[in-house]
MMTF fields as JSON, N, C-alpha, C and O atoms, coordinates in Angstrom:
{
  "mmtfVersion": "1.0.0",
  "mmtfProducer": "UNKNOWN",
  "numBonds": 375,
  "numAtoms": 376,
  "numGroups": 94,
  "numChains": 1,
  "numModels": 1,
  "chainsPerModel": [1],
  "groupsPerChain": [94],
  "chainIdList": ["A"],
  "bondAtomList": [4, 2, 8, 6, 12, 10, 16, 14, 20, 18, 24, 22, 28, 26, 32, 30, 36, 34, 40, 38, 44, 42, 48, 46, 52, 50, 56, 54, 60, 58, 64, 62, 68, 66, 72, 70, 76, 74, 80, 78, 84, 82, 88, 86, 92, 90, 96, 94, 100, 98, 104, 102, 108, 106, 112, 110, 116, 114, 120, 118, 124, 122, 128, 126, 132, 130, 136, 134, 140, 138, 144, 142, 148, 146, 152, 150, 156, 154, 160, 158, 164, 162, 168, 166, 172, 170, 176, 174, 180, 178, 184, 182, 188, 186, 192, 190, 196, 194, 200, 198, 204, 202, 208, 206, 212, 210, 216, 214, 220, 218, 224, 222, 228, 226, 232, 230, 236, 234, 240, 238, 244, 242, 248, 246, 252, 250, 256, 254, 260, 258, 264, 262, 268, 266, 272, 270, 276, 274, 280, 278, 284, 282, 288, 286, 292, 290, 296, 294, 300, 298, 304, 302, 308, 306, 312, 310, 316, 314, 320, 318, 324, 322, 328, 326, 332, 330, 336, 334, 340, 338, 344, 342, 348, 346, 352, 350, 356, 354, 360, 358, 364, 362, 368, 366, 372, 370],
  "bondOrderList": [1, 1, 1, 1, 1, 1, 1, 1, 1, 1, 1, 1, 1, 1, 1, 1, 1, 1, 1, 1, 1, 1, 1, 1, 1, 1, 1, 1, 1, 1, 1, 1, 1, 1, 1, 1, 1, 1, 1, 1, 1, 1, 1, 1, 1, 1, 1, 1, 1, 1, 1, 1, 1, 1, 1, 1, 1, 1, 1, 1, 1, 1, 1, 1, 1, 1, 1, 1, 1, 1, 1, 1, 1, 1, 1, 1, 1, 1, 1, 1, 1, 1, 1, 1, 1, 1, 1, 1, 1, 1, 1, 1, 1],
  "groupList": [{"groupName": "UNK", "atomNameList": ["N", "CA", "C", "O"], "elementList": ["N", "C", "C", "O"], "formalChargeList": [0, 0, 0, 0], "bondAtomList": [1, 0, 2, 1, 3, 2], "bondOrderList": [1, 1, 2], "singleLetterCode": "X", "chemCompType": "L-PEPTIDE LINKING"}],
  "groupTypeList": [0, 0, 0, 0, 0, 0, 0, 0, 0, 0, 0, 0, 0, 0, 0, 0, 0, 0, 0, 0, 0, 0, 0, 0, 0, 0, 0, 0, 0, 0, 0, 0, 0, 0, 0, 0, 0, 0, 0, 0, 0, 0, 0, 0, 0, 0, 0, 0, 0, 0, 0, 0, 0, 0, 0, 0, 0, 0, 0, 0, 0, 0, 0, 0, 0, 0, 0, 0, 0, 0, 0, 0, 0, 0, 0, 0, 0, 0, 0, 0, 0, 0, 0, 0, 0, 0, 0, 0, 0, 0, 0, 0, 0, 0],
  "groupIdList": [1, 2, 3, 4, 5, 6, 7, 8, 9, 10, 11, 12, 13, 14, 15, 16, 17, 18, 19, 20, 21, 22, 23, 24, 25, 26, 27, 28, 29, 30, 31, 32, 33, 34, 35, 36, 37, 38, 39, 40, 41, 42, 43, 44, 45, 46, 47, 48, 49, 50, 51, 52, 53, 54, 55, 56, 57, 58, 59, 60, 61, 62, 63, 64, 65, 66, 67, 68, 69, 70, 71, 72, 73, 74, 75, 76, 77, 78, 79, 80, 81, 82, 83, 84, 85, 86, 87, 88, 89, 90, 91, 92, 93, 94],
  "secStructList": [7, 6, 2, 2, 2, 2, 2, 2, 2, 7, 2, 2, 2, 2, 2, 2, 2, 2, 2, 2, 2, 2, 2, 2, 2, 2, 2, 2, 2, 2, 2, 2, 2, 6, 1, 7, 6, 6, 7, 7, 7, 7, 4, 4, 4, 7, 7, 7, 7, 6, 6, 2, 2, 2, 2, 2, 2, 2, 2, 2, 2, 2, 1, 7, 2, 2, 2, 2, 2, 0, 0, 0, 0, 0, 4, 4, 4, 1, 7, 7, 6, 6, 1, 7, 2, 2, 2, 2, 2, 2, 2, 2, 6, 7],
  "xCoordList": [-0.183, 0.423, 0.114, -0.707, 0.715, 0.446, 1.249, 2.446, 0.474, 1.462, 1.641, 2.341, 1.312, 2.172, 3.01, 3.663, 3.577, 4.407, 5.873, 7.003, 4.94, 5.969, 6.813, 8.025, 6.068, 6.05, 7.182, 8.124, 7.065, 7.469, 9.087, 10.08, 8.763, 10.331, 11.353, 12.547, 10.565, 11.179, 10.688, 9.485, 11.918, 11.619, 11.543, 11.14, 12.212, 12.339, 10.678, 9.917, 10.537, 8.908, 7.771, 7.136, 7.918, 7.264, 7.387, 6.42, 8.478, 8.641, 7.782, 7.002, 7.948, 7.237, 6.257, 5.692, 5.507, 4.083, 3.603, 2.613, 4.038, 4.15, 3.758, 2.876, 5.054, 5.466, 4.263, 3.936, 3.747, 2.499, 1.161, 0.142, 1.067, -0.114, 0.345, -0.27, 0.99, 1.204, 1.005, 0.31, 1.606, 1.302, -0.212, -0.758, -0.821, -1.888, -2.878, -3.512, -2.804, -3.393, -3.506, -4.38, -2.278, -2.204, -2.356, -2.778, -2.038, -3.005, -4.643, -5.382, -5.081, -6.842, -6.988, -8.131, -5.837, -6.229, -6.271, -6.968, -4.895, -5.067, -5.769, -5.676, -6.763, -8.126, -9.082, -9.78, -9.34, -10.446, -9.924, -10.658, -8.834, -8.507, -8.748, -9.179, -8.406, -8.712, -10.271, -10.5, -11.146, -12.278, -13.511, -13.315, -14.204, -15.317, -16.247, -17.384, -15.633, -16.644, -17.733, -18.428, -18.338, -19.797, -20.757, -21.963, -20.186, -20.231, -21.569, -21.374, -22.932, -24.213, -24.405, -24.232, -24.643, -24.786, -26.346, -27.261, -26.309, -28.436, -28.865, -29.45, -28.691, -29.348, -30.465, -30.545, -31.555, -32.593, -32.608, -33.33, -31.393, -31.762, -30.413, -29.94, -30.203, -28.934, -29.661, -29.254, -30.988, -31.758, -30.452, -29.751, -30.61, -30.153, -31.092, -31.792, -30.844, -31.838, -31.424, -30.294, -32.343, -32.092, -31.322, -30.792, -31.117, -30.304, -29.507, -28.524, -28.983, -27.325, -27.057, -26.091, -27.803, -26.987, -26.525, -25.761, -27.385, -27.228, -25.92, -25.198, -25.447, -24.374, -23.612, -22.556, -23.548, -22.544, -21.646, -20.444, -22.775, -22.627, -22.117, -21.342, -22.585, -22.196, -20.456, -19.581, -20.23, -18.78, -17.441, -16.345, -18.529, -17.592, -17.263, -16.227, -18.608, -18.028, -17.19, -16.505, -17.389, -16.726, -15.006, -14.209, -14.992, -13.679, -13.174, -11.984, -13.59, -13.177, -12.495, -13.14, -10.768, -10.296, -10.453, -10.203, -10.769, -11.312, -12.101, -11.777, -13.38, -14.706, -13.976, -14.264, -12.78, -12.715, -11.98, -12.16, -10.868, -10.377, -11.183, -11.04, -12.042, -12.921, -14.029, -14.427, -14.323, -14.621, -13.761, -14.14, -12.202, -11.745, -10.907, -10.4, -10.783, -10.036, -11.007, -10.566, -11.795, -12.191, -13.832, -14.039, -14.876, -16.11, -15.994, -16.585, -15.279, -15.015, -14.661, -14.68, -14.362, -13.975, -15.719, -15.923, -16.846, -18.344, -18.833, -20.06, -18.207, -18.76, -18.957, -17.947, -20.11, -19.903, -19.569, -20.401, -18.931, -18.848, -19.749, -19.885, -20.491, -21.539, -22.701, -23.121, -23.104, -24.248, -23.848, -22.763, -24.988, -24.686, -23.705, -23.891, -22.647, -21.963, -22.881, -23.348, -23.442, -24.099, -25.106, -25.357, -26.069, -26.699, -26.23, -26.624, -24.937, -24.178, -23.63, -23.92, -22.852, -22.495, -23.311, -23.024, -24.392, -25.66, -25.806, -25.736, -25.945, -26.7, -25.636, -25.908, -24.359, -23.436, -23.05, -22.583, -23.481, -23.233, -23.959, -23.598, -25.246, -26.521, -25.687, -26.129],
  "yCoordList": [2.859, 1.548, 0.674, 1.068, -0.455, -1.65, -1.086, -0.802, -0.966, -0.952, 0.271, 0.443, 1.366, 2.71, 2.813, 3.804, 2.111, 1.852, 1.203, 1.569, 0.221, -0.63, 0.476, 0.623, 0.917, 1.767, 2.846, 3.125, 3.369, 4.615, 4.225, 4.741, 2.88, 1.964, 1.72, 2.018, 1.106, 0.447, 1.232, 1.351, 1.971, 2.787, 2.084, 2.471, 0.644, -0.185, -0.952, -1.021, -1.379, -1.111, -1.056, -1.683, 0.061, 1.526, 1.687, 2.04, 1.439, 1.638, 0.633, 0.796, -0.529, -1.804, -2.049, -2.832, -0.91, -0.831, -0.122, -0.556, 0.889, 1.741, 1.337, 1.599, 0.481, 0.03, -1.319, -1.595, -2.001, -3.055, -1.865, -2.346, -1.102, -0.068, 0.12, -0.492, 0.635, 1.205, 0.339, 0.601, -0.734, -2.22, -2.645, -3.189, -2.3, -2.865, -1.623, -1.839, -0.726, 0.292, 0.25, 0.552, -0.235, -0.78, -1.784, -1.885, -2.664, -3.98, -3.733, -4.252, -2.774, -2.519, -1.447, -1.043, -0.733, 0.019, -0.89, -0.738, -2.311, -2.869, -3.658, -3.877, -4.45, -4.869, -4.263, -4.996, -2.883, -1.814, -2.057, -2.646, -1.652, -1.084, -2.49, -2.416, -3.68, -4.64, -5.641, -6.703, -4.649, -5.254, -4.53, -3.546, -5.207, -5.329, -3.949, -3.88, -3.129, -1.596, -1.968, -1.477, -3.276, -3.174, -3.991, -3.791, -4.681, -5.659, -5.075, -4.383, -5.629, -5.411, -5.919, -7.121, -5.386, -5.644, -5.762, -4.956, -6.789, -7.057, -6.667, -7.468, -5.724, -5.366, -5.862, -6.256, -6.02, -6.876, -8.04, -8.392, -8.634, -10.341, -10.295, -11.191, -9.119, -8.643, -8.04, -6.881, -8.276, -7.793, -8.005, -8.941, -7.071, -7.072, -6.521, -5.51, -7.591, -7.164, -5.995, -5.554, -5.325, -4.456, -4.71, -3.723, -5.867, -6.229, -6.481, -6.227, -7.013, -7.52, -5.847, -5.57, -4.478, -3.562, -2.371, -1.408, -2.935, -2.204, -2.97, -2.182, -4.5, -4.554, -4.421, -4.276, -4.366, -4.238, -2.509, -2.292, -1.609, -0.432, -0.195, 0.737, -1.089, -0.563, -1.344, -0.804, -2.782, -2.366, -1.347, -0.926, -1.325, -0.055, 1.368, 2.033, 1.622, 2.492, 2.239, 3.11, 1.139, 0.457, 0.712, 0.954, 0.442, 0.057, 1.61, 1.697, 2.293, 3.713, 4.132, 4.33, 4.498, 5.009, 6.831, 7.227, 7.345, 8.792, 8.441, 8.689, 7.739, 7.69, 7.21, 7.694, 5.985, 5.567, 6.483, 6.579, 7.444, 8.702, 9.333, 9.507, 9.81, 10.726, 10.173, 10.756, 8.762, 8.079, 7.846, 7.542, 7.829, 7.175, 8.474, 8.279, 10.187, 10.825, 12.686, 13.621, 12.721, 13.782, 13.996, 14.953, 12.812, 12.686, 12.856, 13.816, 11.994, 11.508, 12.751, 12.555, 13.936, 15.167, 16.191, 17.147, 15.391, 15.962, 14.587, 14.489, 13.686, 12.75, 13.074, 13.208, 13.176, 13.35, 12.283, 11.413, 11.884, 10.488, 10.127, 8.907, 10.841, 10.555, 9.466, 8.427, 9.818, 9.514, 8.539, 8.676, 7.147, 6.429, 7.182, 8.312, 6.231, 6.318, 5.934, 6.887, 5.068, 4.707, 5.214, 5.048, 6.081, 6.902, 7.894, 8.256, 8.483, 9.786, 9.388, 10.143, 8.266, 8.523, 8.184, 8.641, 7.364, 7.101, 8.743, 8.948, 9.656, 11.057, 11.728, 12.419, 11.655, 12.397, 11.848, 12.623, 10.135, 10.168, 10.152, 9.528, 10.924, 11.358, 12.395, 13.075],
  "zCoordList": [25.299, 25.484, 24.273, 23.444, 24.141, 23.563, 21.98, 22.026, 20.639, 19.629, 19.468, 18.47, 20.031, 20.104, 20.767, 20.44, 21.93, 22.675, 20.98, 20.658, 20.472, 19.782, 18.652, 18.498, 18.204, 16.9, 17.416, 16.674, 18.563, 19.26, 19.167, 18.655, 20.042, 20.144, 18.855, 18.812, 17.837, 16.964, 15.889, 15.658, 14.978, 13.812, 12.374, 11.277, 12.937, 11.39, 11.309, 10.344, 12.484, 12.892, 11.886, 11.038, 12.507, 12.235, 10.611, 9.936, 10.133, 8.247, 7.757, 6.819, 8.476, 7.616, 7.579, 6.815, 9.084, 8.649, 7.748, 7.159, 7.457, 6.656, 5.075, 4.257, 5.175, 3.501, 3.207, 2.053, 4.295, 4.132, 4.191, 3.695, 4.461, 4.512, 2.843, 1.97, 2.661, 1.038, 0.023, -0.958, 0.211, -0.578, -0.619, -1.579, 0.617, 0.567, -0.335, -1.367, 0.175, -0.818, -2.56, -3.373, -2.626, -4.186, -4.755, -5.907, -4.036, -4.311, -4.381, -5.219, -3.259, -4.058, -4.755, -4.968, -5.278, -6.498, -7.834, -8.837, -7.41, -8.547, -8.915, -10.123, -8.176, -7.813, -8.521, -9.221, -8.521, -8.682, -10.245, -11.039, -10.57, -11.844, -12.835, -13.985, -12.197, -12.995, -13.206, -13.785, -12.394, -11.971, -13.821, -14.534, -13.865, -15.051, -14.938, -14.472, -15.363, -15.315, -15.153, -14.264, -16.249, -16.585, -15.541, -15.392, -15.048, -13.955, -12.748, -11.748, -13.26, -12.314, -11.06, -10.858, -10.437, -8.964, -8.762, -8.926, -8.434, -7.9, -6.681, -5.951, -6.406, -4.74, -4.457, -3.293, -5.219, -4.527, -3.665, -2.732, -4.37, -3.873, -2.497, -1.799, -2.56, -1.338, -0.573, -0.506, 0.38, 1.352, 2.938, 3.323, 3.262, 4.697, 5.928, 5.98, 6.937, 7.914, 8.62, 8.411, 9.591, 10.365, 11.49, 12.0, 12.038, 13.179, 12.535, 13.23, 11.149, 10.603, 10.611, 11.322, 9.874, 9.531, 10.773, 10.703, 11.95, 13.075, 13.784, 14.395, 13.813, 14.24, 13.69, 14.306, 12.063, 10.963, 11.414, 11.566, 11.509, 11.913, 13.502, 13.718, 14.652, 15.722, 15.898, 16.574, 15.078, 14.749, 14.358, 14.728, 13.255, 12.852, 13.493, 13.466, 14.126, 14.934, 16.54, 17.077, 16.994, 18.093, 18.262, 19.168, 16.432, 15.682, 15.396, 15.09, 15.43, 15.295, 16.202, 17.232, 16.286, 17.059, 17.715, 18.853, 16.944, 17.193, 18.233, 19.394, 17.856, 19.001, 20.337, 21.431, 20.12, 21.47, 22.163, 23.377, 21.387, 22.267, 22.691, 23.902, 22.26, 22.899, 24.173, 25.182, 23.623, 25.437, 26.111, 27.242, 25.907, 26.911, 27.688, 28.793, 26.816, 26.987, 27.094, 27.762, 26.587, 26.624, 27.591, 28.337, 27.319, 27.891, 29.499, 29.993, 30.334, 31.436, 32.376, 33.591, 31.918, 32.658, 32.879, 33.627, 31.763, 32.208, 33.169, 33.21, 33.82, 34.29, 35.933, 36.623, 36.448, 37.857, 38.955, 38.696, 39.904, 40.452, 41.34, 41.427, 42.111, 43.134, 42.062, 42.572, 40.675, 40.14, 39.103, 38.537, 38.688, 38.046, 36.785, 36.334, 36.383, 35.024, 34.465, 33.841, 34.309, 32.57, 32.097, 30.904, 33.048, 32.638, 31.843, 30.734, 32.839, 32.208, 30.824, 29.896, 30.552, 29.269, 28.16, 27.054, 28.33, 27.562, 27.24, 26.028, 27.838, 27.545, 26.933, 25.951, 27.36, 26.789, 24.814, 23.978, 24.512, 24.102, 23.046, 22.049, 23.102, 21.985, 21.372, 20.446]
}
């Protein structure tokens, strides 16, 4: 449902995402290509905490559509129903 539904529907759609995915791709190649080879980066004074890089990270994977197929489509068939869920998928998902 929702924009696979749209995409599915509408093929002109579907191109223009396409053609803004492609645009955008080249716009940060042309970014990269016009950016200062020599150009130092100070990581020191760029400290990040452990709680910014653990939610930085549990976004991204949140944001991962693979992971959410596989919770929302493949896990749920080892799930038993008599016994807490959140135990079960806590373990399933080590």
């Amino acid at each position: 449902a929702g924009l696979a539904v749209v995409l599915q529907t509408s093929e002109l759609l579907f191109y223009g995402i396409k053609i803004l995915g492609a645009a955008y791709l080249f716009y940060l190649a042309y970014q990269l290509w016009r950016a200062d080879p020599h150009q130092e980066v100070d990581t020191a004074t760029n400290k990040v905490g452990l709680w910014a890089l653990a939610r930085q990270e549990f976004l991204v994977a949140a944001g991962n559509p693979k992971a959410i197929l596989i919770f929302t489509a493949f896990l749920p068939q080892f799930v038993v129903t008599g016994h807490p869920i959140t135990a079960q998928f806590a373990l399933l998902g080590v």
